[in-house]
C-alpha positions in Angstrom: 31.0 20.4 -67.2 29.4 18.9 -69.9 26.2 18.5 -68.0 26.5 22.5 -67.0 26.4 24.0 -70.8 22.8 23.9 -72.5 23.0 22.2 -76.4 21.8 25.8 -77.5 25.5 27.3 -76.0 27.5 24.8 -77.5 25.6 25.4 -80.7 26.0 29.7 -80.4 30.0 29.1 -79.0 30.7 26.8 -82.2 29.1 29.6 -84.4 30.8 32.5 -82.6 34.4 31.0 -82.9 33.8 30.0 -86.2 32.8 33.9 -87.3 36.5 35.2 -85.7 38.1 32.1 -87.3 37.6 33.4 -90.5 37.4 37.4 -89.4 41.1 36.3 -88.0 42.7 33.7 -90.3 41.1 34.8 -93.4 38.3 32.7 -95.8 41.2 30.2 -97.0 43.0 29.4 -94.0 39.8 29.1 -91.9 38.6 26.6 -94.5 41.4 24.6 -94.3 41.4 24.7 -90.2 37.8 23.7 -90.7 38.2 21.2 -92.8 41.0 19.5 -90.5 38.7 19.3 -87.5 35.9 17.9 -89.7 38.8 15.0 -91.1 39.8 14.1 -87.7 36.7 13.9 -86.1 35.5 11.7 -89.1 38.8 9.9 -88.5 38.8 9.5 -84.6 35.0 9.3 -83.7 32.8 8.9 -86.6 34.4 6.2 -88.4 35.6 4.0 -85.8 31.4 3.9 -85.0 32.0 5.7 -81.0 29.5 8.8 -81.9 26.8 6.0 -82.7 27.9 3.6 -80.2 27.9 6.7 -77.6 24.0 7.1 -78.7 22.9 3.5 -78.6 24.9 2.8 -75.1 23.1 5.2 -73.6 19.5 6.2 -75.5 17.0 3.7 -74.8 16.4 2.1 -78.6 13.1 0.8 -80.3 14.6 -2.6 -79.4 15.0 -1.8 -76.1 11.6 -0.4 -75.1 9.9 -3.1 -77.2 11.5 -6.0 -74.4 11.5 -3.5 -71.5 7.8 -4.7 -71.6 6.0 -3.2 -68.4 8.9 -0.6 -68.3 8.2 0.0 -71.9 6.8 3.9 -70.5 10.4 4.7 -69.0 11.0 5.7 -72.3 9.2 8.5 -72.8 10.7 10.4 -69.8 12.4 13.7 -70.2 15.7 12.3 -68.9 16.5 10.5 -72.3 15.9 14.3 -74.0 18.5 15.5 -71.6 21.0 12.8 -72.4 20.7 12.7 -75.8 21.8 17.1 -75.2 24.4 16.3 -72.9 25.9 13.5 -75.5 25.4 16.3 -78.5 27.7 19.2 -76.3 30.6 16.1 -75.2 30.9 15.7 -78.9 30.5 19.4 -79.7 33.2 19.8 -77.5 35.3 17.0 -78.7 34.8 19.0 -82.3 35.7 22.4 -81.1 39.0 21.0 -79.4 39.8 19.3 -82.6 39.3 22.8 -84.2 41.7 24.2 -81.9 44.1 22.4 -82.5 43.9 23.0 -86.2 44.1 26.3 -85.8 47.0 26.0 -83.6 48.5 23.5 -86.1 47.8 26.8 -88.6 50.2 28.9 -86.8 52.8 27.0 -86.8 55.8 28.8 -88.7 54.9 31.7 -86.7 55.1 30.2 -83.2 58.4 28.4 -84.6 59.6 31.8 -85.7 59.0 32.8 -82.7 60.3 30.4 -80.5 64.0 30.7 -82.7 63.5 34.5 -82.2 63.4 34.4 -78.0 65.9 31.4 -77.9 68.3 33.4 -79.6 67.7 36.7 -77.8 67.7 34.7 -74.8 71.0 33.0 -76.0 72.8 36.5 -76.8 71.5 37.9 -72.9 73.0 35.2 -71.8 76.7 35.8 -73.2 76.2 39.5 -72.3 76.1 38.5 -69.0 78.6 36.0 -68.8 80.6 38.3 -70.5 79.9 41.2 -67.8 80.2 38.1 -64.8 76.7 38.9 -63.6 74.6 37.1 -61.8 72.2 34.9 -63.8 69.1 34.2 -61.9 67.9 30.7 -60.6 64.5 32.1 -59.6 63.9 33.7 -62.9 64.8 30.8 -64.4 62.7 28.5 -62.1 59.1 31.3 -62.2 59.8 31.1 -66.4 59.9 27.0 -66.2 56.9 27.3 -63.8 55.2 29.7 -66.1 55.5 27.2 -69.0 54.0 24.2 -67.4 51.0 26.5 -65.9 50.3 27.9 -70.0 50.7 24.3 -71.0 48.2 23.0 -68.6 45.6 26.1 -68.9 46.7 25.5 -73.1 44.6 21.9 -72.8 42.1 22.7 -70.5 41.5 25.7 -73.0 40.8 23.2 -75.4 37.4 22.2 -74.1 36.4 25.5 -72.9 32.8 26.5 -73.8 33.2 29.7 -74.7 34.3 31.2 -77.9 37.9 31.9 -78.4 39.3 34.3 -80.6 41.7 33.1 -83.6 44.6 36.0 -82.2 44.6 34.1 -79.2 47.1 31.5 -80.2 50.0 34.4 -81.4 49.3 36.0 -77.8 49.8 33.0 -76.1 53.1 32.2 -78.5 54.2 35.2 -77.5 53.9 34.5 -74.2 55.3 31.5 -74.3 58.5 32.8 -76.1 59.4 35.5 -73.4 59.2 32.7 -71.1 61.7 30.7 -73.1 63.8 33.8 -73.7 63.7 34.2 -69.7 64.7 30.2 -69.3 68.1 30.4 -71.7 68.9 34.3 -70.6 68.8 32.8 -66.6 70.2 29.2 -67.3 73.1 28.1 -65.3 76.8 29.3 -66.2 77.6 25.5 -67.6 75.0 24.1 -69.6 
């Protein structure tokens, strides 16, 4: 995909998502998300030396055309241009997903609010019906489980979407989650 999204997009999708991060979050908290992502790049891919050994792997180097010799004009193609772009949006991307997950990591006690919220709800359904001898049911209960692995999976490849994503997204998709997991304990079998 990486090869599909020009350097400028990266660039604009970065500055878009970083606009609603702090029109969402507020000044403070989208600092702090901010300055997470920045930490564990730094701590992940700068410092380790993988940004700079990405770039040296795979640019041809001063040292490199100088013994290429008769190849020395290979070089100057327009290929290395495109490279050295399609190495600039992997790591743009590798940013933003680190970004993501800080803000995720940011709304944390209200997904875990959340989450206690439709557990219990789901909890007290549950009784109500065991308490009425209704039918609790296994396909619900199976389409909720279903539902959760499908939002987990779409949740990561998210991650390394290019395009901008709004800050309210995570709460939507808490929520979302959370009536599943109300639908899982409501519809779980009569003995646990």
């Amino acid at each position: 995909l990486a090869a599909l999204v020009p350097t400028s997009w990266s660039e604009r999708v970065r500055d878009t998502e970083l606009v609603w991060l702090h029109a969402g979050l507020g000044a403070r908290t989208a600092d702090g998300v901010v300055q997470r992502a920045e930490d564990g790049y730094e701590a992940l891919f700068v410092s380790p030396g993988l940004v700079a050994t990405s770039y040296r792997i795979t640019l041809p180097g001063d040292e490199d055309v100088k013994r290429a010799g008769a190849l020395s004009p290979l070089a100057t193609l327009p290929l290395w241009s495109w490279v050295a772009g399609r190495l600039e949006v992997i790591w743009a991307a590798l940013y933003q997903a680190l970004q993501r997950l800080a803000m995720i990591t940011a709304w944390w006690p209200f997904l875990l609010l959340l989450l206690a919220a439709a557990w219990g709800d789901g909890w007290v359904r549950r009784r109500i019906r065991q308490s009425g001898f209704a039918y609790a049911s296994p396909l619900a209960h199976a389409y909720a489980l279903r539902g959760i692995v499908v939002v987990v999976v779409l949740s990561g490849l998210v991650l390394f979407l290019p395009l901008p994503l709004p800050a309210l997204g995570v709460p939507l998709v808490g929520a979302l989650v959370a009536v599943l997991v109300g639908t899982i304990v409501a519809n779980a079998q009569k003995r646990l």
